[in-house]
DSSP file (Angstrom, degrees, kcal/mol; ACC not computed):
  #  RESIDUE AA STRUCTURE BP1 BP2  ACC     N-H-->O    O-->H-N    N-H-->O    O-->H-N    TCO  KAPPA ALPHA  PHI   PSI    X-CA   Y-CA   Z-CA
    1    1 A X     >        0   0    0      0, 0.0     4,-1.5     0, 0.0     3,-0.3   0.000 360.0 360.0 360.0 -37.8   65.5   94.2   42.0
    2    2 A X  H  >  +     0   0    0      1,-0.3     4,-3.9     2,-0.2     5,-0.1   0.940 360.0  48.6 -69.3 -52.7   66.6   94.6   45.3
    3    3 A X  H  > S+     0   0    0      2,-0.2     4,-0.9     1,-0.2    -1,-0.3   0.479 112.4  60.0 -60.2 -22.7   65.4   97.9   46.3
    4    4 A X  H >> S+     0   0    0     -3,-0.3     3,-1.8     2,-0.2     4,-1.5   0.981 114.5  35.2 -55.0 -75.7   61.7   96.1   44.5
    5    5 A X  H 3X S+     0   0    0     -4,-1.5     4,-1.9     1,-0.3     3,-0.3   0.851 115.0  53.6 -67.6 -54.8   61.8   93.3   47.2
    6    6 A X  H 3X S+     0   0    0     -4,-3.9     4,-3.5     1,-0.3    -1,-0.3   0.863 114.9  50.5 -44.7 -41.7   63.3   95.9   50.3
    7    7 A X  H <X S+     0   0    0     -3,-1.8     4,-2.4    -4,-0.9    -2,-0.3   0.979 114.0  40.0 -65.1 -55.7   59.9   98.1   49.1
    8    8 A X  H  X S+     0   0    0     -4,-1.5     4,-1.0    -3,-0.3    -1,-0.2   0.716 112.2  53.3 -74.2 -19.0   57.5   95.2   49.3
    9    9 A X  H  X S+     0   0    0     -4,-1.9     4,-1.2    -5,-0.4     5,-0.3   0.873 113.7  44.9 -91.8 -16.9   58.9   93.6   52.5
   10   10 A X  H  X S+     0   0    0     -4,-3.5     4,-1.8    -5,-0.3    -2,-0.2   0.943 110.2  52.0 -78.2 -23.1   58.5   97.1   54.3
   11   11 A X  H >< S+     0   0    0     -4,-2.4     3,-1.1     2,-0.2     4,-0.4   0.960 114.3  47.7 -49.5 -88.4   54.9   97.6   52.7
   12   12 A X  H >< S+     0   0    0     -4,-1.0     3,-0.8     1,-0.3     4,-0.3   0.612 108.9  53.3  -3.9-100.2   54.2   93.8   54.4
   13   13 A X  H >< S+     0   0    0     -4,-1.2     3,-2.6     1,-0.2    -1,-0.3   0.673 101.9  58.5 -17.0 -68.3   55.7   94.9   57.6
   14   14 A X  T << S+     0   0    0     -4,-1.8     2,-0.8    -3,-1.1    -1,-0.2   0.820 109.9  44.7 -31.5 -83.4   53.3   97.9   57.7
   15   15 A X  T <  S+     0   0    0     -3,-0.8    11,-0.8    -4,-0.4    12,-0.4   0.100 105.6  63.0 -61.1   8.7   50.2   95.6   57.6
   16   16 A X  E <   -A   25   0A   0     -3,-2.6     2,-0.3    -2,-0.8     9,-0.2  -0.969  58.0-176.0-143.9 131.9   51.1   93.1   59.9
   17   17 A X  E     -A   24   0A   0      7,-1.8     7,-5.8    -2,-0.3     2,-0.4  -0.888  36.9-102.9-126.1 172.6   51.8   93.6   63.8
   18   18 A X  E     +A   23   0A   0     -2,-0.3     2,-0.4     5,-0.2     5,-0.2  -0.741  38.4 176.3-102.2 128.3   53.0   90.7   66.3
   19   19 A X  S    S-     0   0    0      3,-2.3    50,-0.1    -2,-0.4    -2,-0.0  -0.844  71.4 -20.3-124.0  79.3   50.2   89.3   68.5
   20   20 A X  S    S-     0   0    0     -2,-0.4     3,-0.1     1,-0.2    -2,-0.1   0.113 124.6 -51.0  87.7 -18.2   51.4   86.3   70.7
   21   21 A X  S    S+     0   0    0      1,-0.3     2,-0.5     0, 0.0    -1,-0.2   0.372 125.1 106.6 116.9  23.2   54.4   85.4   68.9
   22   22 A X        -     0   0    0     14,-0.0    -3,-2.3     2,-0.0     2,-0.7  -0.973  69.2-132.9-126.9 124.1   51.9   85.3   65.6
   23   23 A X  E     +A   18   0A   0     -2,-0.5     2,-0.2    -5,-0.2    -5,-0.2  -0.669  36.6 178.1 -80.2 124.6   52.0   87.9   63.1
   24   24 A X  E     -A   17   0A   0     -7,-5.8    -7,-1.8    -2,-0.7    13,-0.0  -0.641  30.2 -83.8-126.9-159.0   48.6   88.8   62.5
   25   25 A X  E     -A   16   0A   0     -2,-0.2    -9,-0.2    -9,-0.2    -1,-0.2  -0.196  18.4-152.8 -88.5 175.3   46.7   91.3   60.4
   26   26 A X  S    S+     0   0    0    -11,-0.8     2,-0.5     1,-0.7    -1,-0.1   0.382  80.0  35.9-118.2  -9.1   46.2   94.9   61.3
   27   27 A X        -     0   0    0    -12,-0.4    -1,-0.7     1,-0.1     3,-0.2  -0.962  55.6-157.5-154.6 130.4   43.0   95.4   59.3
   28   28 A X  S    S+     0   0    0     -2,-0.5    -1,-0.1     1,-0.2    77,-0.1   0.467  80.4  80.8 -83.6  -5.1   40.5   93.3   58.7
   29   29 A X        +     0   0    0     -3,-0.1    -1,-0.2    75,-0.1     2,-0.1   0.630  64.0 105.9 -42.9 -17.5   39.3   95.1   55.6
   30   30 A X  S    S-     0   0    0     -3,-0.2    -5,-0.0     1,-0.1     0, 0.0  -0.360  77.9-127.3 -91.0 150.7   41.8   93.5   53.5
   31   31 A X  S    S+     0   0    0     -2,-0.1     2,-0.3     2,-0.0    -1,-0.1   0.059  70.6  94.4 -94.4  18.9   40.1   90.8   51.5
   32   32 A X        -     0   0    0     -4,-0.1     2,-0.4    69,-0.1    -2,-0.0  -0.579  65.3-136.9-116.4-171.2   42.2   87.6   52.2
   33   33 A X        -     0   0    0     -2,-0.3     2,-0.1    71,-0.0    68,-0.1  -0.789  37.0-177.7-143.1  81.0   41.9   84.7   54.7
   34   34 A X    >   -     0   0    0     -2,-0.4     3,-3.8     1,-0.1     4,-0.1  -0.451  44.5 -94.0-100.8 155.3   45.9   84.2   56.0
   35   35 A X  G >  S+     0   0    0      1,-0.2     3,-2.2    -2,-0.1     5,-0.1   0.927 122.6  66.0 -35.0 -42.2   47.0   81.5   58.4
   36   36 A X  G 3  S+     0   0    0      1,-0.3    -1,-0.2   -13,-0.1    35,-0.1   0.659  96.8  52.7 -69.6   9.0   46.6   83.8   61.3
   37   37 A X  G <  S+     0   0    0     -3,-3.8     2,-0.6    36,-0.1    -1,-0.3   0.185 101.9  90.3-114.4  27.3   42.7   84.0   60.8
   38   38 A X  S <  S-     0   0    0     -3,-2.2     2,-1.9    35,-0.3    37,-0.2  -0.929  75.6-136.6-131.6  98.2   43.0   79.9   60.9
   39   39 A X        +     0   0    0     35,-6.0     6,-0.1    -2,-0.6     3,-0.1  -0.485  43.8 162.5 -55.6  84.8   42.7   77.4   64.1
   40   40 A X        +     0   0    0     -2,-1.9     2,-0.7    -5,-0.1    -1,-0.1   0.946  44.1  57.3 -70.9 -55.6   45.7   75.2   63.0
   41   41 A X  S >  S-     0   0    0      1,-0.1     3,-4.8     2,-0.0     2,-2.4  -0.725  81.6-122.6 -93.5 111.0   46.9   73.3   65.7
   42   42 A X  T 3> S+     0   0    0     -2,-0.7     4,-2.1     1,-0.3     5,-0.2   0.601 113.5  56.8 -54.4   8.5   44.7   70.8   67.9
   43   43 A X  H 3> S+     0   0    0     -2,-2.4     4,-2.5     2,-0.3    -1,-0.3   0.816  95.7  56.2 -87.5 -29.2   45.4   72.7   70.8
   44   44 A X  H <> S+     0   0    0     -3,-4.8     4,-1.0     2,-0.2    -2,-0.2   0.712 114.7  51.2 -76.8 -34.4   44.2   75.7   69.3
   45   45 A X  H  > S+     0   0    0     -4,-0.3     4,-1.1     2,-0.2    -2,-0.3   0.638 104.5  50.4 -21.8 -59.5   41.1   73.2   69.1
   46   46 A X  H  X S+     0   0    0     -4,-2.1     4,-1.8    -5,-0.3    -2,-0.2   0.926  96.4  62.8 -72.5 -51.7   41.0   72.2   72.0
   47   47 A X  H  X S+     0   0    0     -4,-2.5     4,-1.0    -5,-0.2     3,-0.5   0.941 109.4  59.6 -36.3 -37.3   41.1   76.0   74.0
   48   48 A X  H  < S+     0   0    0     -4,-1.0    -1,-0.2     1,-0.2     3,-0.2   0.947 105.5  41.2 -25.6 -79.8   37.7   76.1   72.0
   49   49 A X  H >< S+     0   0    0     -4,-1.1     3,-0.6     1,-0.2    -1,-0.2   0.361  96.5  67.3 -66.7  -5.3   36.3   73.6   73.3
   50   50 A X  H 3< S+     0   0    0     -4,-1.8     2,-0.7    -3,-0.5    -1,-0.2   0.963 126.8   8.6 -68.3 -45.5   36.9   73.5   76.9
   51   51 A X  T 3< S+     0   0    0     -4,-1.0    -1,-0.3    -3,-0.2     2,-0.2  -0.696  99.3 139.1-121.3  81.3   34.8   76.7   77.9
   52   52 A X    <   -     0   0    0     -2,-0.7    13,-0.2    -3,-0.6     2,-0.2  -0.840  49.9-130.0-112.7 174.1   33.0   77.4   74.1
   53   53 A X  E     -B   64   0B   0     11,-4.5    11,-1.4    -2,-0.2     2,-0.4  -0.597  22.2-130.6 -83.6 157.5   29.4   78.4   73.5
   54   54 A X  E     +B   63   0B   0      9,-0.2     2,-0.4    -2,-0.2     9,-0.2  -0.996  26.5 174.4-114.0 142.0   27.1   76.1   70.6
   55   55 A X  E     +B   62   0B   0      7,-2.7     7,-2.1    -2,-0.4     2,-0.4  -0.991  17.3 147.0-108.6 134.6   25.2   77.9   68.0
   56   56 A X  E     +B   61   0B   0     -2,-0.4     5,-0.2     5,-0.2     2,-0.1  -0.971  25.6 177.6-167.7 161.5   23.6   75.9   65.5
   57   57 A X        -     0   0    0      3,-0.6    -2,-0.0    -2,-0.4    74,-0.0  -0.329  59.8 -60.8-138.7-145.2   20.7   75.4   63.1
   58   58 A X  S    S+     0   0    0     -2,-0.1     3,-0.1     1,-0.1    -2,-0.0   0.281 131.9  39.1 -94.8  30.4   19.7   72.7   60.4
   59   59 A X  S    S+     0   0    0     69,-0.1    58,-1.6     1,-0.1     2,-0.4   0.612 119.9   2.6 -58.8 -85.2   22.5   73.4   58.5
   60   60 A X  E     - C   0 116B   0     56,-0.2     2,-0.7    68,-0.0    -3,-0.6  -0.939  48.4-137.5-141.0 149.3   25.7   74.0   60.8
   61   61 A X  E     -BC  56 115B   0     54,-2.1    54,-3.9    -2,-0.4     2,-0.4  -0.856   9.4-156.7-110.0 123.8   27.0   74.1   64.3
   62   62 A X  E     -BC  55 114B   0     -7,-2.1    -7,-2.7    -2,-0.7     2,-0.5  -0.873   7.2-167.1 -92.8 134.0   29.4   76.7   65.9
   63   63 A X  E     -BC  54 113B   0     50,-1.9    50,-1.5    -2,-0.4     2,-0.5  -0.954  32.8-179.2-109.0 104.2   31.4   75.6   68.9
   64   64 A X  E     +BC  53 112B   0    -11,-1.4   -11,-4.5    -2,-0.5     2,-0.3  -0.914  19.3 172.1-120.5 123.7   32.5   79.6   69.8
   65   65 A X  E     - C   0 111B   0     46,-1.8    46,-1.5    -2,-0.5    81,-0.1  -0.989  37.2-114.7-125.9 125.9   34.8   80.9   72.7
   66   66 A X  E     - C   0 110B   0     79,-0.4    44,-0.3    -2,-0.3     2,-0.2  -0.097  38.5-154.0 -32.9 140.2   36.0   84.8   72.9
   67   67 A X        -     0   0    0     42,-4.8    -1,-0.1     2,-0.2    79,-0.0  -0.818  23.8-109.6-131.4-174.0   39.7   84.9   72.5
   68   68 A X  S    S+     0   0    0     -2,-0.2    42,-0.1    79,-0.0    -2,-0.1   0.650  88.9  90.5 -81.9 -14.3   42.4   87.4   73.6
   69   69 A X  S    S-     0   0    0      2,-0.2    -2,-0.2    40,-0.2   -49,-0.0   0.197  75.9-132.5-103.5 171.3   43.0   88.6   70.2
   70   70 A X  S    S+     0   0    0      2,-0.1     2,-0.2    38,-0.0    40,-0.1   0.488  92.7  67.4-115.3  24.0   41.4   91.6   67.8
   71   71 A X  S    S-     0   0    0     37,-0.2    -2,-0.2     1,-0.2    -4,-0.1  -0.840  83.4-127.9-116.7 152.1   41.0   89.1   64.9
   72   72 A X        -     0   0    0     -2,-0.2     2,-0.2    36,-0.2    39,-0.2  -0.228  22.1-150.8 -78.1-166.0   38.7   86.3   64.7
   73   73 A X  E     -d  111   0B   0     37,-1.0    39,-1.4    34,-0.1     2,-0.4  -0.886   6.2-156.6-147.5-162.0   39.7   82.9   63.9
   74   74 A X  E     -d  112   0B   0     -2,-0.2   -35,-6.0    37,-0.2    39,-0.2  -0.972   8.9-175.0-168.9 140.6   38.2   80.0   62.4
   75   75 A X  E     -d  113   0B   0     37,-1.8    39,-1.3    -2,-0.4     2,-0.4  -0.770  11.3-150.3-167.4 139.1   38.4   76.6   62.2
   76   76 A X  E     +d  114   0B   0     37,-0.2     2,-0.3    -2,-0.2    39,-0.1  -0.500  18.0 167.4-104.1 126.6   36.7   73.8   60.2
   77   77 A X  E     +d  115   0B   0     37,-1.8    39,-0.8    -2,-0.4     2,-0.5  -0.883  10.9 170.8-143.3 108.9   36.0   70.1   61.2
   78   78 A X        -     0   0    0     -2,-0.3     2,-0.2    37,-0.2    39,-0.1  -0.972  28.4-144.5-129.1  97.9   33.5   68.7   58.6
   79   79 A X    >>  -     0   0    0     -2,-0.5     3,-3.4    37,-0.2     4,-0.6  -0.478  10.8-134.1-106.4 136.4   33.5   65.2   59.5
   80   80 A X  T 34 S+     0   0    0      1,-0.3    -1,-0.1     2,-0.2     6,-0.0   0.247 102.6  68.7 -89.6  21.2   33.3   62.7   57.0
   81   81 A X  T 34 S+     0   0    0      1,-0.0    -1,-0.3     3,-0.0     3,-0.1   0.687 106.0  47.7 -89.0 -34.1   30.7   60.7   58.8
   82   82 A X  T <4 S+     0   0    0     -3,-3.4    38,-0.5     1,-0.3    37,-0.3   0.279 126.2  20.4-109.8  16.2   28.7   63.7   58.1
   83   83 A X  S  < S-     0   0    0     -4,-0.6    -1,-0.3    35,-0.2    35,-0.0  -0.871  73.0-161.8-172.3 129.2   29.3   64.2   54.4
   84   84 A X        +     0   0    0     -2,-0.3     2,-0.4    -3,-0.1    -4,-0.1   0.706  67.6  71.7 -97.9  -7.7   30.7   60.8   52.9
   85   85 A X  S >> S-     0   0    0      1,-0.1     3,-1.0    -3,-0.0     4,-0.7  -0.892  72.5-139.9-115.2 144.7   32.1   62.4   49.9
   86   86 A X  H 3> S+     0   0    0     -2,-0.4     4,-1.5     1,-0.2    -1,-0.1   0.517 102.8  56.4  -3.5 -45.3   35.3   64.7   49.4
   87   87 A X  H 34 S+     0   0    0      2,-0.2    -1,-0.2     3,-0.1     2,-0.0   0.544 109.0  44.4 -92.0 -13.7   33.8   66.9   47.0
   88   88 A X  H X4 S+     0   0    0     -3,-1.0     3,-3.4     2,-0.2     4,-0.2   0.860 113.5  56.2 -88.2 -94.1   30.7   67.9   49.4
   89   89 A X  H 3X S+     0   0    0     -4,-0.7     4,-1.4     1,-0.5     5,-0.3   0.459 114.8  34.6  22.1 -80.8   33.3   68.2   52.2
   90   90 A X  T 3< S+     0   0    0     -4,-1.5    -1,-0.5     2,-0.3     4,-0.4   0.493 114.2  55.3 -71.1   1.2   35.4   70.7   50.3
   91   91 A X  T <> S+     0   0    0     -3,-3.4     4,-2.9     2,-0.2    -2,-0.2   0.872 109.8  48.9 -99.2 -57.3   32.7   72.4   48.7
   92   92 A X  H  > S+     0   0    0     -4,-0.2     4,-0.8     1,-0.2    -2,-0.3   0.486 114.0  48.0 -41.0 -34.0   31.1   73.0   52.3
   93   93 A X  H  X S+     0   0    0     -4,-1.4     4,-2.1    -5,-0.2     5,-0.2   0.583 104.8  54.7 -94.2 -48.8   34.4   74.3   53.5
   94   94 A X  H  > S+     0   0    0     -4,-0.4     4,-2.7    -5,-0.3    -2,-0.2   0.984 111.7  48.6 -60.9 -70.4   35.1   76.6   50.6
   95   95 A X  H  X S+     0   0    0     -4,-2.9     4,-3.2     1,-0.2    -2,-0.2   0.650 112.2  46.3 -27.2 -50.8   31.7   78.1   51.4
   96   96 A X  H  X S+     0   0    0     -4,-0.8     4,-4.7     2,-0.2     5,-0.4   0.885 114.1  46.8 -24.2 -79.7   32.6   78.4   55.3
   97   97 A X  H  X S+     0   0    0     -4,-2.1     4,-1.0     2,-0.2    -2,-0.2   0.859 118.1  48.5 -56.4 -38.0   36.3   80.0   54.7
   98   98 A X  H  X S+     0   0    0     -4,-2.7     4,-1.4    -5,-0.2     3,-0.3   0.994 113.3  41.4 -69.0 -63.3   34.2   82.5   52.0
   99   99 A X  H  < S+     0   0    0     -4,-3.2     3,-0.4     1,-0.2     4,-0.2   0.899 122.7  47.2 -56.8 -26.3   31.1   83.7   54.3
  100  100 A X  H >X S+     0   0    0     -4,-4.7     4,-0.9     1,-0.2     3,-0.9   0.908 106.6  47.8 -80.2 -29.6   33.7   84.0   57.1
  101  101 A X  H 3< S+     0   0    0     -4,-1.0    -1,-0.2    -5,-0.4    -2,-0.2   0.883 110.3  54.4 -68.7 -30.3   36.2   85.7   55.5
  102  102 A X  T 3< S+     0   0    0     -4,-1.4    -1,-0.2    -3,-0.4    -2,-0.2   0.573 124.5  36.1 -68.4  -2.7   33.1   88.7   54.0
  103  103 A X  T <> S+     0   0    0     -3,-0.9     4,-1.5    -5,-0.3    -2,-0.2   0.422  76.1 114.7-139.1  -1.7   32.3   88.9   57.8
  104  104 A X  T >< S+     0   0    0     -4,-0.9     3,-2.0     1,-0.3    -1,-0.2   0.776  79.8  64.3 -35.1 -45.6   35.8   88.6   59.6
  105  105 A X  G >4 S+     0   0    0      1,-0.4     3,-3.0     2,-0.2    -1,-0.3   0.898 103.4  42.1-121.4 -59.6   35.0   92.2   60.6
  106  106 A X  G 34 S+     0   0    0      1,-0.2    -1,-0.4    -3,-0.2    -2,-0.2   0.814 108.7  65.1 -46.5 -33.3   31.9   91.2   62.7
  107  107 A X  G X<  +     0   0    0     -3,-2.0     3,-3.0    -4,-1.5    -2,-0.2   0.291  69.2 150.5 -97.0   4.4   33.7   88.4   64.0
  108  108 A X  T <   +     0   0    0     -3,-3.0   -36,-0.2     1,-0.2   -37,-0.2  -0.009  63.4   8.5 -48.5 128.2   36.2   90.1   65.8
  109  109 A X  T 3  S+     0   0    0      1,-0.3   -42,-4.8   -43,-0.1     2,-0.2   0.343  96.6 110.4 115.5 -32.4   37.5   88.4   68.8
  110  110 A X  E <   -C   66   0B   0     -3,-3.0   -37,-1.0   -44,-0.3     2,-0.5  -0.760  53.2-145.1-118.3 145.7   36.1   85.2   68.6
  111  111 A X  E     -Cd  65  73B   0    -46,-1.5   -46,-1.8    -2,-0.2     2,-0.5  -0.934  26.8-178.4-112.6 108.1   37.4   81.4   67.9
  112  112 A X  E     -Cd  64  74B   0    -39,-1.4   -37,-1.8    -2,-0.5     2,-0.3  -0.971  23.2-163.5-133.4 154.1   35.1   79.4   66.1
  113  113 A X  E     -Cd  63  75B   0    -50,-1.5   -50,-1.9    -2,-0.5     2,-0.4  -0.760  21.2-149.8 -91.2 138.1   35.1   75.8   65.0
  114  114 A X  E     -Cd  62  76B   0    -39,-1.3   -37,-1.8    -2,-0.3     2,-0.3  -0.903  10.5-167.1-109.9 142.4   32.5   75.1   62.3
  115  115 A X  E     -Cd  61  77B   0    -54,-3.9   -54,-2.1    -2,-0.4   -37,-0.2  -0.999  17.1-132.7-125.1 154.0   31.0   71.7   62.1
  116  116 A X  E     -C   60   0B   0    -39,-0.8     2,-0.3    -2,-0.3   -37,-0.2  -0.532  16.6-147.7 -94.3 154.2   28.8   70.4   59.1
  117  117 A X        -     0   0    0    -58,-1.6     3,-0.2    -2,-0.2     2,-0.1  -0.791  38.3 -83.5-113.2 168.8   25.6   68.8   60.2
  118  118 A X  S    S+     0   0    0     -2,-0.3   -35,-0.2     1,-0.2   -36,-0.1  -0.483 108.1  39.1 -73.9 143.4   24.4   65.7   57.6
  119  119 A X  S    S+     0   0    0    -37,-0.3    -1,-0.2    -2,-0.1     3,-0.2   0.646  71.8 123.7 140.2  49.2   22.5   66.3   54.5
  120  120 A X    >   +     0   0    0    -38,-0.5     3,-1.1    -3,-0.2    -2,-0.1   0.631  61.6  72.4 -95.8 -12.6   24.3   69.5   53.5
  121  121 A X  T 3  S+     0   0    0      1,-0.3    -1,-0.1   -30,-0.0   -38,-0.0   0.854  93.7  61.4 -56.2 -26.7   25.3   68.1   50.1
  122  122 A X  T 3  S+     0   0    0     -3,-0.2     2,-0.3     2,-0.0    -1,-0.3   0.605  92.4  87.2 -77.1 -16.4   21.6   68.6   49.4
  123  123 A X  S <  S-     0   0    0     -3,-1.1     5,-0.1    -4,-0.1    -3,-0.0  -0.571  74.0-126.2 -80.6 122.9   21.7   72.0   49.8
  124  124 A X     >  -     0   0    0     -2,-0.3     4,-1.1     1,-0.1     3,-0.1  -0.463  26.7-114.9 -83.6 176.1   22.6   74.9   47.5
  125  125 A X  H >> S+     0   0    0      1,-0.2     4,-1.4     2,-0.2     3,-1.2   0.975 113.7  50.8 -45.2 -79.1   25.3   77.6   48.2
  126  126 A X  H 3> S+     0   0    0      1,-0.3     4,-1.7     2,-0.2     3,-0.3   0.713 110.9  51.1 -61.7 -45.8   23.2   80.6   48.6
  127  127 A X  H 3> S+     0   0    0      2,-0.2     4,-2.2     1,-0.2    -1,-0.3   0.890 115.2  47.1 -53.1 -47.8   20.8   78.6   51.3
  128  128 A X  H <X S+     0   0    0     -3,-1.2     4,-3.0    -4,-1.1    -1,-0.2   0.778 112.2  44.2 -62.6 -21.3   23.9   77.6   53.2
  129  129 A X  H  X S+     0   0    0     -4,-1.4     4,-2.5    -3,-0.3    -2,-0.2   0.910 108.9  54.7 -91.4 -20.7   25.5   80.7   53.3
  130  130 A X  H  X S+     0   0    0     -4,-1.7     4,-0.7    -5,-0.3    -1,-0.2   0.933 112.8  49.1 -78.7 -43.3   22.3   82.5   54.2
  131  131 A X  H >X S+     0   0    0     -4,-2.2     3,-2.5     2,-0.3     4,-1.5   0.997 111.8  47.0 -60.0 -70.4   22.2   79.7   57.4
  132  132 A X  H >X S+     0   0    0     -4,-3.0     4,-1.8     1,-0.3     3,-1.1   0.820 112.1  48.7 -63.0 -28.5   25.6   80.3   58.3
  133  133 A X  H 3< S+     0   0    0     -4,-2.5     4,-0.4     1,-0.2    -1,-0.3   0.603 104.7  58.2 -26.6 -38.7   24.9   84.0   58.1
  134  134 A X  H <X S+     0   0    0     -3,-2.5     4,-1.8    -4,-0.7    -1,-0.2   0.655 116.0  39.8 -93.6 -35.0   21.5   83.5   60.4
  135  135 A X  H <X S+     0   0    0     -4,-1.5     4,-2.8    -3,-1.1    -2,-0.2   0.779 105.8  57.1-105.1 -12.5   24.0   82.1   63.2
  136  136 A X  H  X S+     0   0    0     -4,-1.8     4,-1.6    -5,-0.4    -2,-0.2   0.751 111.6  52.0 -55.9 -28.5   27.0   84.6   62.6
  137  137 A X  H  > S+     0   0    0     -4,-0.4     4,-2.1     2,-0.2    -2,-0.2   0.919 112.1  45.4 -65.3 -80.5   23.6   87.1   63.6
  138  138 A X  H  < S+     0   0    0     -4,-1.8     4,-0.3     1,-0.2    -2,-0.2   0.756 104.1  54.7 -55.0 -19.2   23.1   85.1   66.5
  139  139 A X  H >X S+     0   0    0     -4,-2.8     3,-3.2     1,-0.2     4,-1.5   0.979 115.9  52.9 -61.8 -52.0   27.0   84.7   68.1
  140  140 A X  H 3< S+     0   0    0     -4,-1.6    -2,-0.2     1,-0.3    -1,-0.2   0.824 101.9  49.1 -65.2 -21.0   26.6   88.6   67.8
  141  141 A X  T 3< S+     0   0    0     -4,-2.1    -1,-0.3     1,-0.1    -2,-0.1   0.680 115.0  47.9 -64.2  -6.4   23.3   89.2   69.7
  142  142 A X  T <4 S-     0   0    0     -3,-3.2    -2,-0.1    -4,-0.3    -1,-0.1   0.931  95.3-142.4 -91.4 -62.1   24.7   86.9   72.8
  143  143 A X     <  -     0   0    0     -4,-1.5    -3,-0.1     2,-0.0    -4,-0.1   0.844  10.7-129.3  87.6  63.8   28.3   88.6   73.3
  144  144 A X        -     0   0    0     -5,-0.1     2,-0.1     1,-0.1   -79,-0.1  -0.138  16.3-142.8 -40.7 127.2   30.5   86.2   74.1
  145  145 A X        -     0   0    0    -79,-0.1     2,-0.5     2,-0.0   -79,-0.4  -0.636  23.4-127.4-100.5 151.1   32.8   87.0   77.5
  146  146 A X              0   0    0      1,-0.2   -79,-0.1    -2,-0.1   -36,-0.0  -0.963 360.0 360.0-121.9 151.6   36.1   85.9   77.0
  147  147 A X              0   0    0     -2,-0.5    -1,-0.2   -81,-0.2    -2,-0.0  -0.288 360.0 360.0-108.2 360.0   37.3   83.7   79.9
């Protein structure tokens, strides 16, 4: 049992190096979405927003700034002003955390806050994702410089 656990925390260790005082991933290939790919803290929120770029469509707006890092990170403010109900909210958000996570690999580098624009409830999955796809296209044609 012991010699199990010792094997699986040195496997762990292999796949994760220390980035700021953060453990973050060492490949993005890996198919999950861990805290370290996550804007948590409003502070991490705010560095966005002081110097970001906007991308946006009728669908969704990215507020995007280059960060130091070689992972992207992502972070979702879906305002209930703009979706009234819970169940949109999180449904829109599941979607978000999924296209970003198939595309972390494109997205290296970069910090982005998603926001939902009104009437997305009306909207099916596959149209939304296509949208957030169509401005994930466009962050890459600009090249963000990071600052």
């Amino acid at each position: 049992m012991g010699r199990d656990l010792q094997q699986l925390s040195d496997g762990l260790n292999d796949s994760l190096t220390l980035s700021k005082g953060h453990l973050a991933p060492q490949s993005l290939e890996n198919a999950q979405f861990s805290k370290s790919f996550r804007l948590l803290s409003p502070k991490q929120f705010q560095f966005v927003f002081e110097k970001a770029q906007k991308f946006s469509n009728r669908h969704w707006t990215f507020i995007v700034r280059a960060n130091h890092q070689a992972f992207p990170r992502l972070g979702l403010a879906i305002a209930k002003k703009q979706l009234a109900k819970s169940v949109w909210r999180n449904r829109v958000k599941r979607l978000a955390r999924e296209t970003f996570r198939q595309h972390k690999q494109a997205l290296s580098g970069y910090d982005i806050v998603v926001l939902g624009r009104r009437g997305m409830q009306e909207v099916d999955n596959e149209t939304l994702r296509k949208s957030f796809e169509h401005l994930i296209r466009q962050l890459k044609k600009r090249e963000i410089k990071v600052q």
